[in-house]
C-alpha positions in Angstrom: 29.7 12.9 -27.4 30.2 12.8 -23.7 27.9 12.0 -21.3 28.0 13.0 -17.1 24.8 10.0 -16.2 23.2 11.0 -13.2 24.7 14.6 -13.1 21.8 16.4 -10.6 23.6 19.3 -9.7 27.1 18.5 -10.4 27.1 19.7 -14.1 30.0 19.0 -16.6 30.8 21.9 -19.4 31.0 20.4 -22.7 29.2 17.3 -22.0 25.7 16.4 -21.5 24.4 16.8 -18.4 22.0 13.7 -17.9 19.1 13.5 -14.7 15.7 12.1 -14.2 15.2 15.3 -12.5 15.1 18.8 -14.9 17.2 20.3 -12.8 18.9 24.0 -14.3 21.2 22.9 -17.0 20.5 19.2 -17.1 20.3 18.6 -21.2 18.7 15.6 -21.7 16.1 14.1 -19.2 16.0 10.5 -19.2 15.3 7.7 -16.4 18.5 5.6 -16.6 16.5 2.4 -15.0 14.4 2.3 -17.9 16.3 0.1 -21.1 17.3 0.8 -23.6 18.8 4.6 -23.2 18.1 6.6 -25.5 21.6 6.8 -27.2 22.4 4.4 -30.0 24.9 1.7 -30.5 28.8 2.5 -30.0 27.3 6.0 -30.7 29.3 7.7 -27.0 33.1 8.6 -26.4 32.7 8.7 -22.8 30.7 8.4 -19.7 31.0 9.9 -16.4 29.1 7.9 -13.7 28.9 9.6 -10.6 27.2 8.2 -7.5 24.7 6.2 -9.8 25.3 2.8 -10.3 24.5 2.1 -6.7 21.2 3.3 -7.1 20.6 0.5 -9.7 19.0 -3.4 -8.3 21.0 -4.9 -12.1 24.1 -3.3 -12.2 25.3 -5.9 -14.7 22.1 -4.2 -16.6 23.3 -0.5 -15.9 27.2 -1.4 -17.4 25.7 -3.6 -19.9 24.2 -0.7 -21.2 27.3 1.5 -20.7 29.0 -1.1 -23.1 26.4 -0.6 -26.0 26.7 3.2 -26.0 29.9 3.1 -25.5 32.6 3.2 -28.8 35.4 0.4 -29.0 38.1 3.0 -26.9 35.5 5.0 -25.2 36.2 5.9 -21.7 34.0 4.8 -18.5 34.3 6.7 -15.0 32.3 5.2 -12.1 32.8 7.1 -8.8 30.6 4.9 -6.3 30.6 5.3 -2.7 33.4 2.9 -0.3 32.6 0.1 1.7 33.5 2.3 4.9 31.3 5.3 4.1 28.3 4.9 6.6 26.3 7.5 5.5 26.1 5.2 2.0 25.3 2.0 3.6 22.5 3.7 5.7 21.2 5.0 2.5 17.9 3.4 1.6 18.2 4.3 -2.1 22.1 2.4 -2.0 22.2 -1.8 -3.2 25.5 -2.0 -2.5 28.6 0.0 -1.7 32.1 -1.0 -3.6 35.9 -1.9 -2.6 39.2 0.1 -4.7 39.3 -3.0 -6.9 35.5 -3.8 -7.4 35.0 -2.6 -11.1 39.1 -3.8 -12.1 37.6 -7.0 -10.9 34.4 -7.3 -12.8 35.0 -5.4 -15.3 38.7 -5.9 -16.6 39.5 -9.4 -15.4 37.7 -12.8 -17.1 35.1 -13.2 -14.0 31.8 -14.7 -13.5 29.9 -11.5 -14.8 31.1 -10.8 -17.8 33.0 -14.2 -18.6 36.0 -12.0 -20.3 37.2 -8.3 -19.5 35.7 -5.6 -20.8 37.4 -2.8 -19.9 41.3 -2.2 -19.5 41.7 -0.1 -15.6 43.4 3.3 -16.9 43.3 4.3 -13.2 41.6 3.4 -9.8 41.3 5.5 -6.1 39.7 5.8 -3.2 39.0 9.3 -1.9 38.4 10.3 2.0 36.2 12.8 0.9 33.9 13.7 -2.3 35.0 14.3 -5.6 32.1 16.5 -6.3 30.7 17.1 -3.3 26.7 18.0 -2.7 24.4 20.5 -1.3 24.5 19.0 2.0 27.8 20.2 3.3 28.6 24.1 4.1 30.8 25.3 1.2 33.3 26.9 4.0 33.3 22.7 5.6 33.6 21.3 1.9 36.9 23.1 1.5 38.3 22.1 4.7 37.6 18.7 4.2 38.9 18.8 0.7 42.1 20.3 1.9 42.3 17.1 4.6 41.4 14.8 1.8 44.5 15.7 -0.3 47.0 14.5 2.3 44.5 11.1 3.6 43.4 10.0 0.1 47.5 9.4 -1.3 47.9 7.7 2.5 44.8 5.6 1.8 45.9 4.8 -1.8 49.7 4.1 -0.9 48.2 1.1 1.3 45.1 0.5 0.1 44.5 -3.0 1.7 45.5 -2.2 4.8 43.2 0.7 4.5 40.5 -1.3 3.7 41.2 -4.8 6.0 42.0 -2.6 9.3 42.1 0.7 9.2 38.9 2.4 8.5 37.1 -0.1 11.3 39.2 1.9 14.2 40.6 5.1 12.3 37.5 5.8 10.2 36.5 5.2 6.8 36.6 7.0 3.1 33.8 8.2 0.9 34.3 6.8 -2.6 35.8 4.8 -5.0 37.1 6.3 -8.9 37.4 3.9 -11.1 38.2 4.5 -15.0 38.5 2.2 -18.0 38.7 2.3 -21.5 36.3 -0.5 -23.7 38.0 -3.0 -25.4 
């Protein structure tokens, strides 16, 4: 079982399609900030997360949870929005916005949170522009960005701390980070 948490409009084929919202082809309604979710223990191969966990006050809570569903193996994707992205930060419905090594920190390092690791990184990125982007952008502007995006983001990623100590305060900044792990 596969689960895209949070999917709104950006459907998955072949997994389930989760919302709070009944949008058209959302499978299973269900309000994530309510715990338990519905799904039983170790009973998921993998979640995608996208543009959710932000949305949570506990996000220890909201990957706590991912960890129960999850199988031993199972694969987690969290795509959250940058630091630099300041049309996140000026989001009401945003606690927080997230740095490339954010969830390898918390999640697949012994650290305060979680005391041991968690997850092992299978991969980590920061995109200039939207995976998935939304409704809010002209589908002719999404591509042209998208077509930018593939020669900043490898840029962005080949010196990601310079990226994120200097750059993006006088060049500009990114839109989101892509994390993945697998649960040990």
């Amino acid at each position: 079982m596969k689960l895209n948490l949070g999917a709104g409009k950006k459907l998955k084929k072949g997994w389930i399609n989760v919302d709070v919202m009944p949008y058209d082809g959302i499978d299973c309604v269900e309000d994530l900030a309510r715990f338990p979710w519905c799904w039983g223990n170790e009973s998921v191969d993998e979640i995608y997360a996208s543009h959710v966990i932000e949305h949570f006050p506990d996000q220890k809570q909201f990957i706590e949870e991912c960890l129960r569903i999850l199988k031993p193996g199972g694969i987690l994707t969290i795509v959250a929005p940058h630091a630099s992205c300041i049309t996140s930060i000026g989001c009401m419905g945003h606690y927080r916005t997230y740095h490339l090594t954010t969830f390898n920190d918390y999640l697949a390092k012994p650290f305060y949170m979680f005391k041991t690791a968690r997850f092992r990184t299978i991969s980590q990125k920061i995109n200039w522009w939207y995976e998935v982007a939304g409704d809010n952008v002209p589908k002719w502007l999404d591509m042209a960005l998208r077509a930018i995006s593939c020669y900043l983001s490898p840029i962005i990623n080949a010196s990601s701390q310079v990226f994120e100590n200097w750059w993006w305060v006088y060049v500009g900044g990114a839109r989101e980070i892509v994390w993945k792990g697998v649960k040990l």
